[in-house]
C-alpha positions as CSV (number, residue, x, y, z in Angstrom):
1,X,-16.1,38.0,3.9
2,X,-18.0,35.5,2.3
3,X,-17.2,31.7,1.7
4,X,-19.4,30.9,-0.8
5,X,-16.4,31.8,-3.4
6,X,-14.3,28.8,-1.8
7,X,-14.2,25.6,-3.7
8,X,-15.5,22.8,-1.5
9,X,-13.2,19.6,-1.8
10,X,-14.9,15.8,-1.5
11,X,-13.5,13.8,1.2
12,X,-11.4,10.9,0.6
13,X,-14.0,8.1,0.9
14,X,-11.0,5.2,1.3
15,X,-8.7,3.6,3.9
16,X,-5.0,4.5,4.6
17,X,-3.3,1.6,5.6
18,X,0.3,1.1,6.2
19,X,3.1,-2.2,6.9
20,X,6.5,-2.2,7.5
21,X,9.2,-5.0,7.7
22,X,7.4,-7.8,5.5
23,X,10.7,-9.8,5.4
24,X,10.0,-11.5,1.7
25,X,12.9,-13.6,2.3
26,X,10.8,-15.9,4.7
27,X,8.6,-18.0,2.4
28,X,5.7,-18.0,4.9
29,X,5.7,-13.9,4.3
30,X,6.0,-14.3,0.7
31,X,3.1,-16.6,0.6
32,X,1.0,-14.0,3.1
33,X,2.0,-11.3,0.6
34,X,1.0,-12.9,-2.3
35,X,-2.8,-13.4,-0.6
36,X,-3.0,-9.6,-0.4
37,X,-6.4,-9.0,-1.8
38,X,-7.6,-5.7,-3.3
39,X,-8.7,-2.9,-2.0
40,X,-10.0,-0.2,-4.9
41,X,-9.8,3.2,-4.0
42,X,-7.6,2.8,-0.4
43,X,-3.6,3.4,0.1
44,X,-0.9,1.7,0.9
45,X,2.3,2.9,2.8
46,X,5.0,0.3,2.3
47,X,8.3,1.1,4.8
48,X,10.8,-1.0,6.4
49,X,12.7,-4.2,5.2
50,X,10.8,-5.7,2.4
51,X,13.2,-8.4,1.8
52,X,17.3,-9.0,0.8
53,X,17.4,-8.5,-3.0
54,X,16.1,-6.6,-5.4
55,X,13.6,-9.1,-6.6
56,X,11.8,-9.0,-3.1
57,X,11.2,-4.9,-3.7
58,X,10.3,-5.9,-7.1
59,X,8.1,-8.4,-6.1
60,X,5.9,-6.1,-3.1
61,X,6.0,-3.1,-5.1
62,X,4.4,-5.4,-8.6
63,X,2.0,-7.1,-5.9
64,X,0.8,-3.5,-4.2
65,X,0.4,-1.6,-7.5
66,X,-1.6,-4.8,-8.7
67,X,-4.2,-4.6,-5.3
């Protein structure tokens, strides 16, 4: 059997990087968070607590999308 018929895929040429428990409802993380800088082309696997409200999850998930 030949392999020349199968497809070859690229490999992923970025990072996967993951955090958990950033706790946005300490100021000091907040202000880490917001120094995130981006990173074009790389993942991001956000788990844990992010923070008490709504606004916290709003606020990582605006700031991740954004890097």
């Amino acid at each position: 059997m030949s392999h020349e018929s199968i497809p070859q895929r690229e490999m992923p040429t970025g990072k996967l990087y993951s955090i958990s428990d950033i706790h946005l409802d300490f100021p000091g993380n907040r202000a880490a968070w917001s120094q995130l800088t981006p990173h074009p082309g790389d993942g991001l696997i956000l788990c844990g607590d992010v923070g008490d409200s709504t606004e916290h999850l709003r606020s990582a998930l605006s700031r991740a999308t954004s890097c």
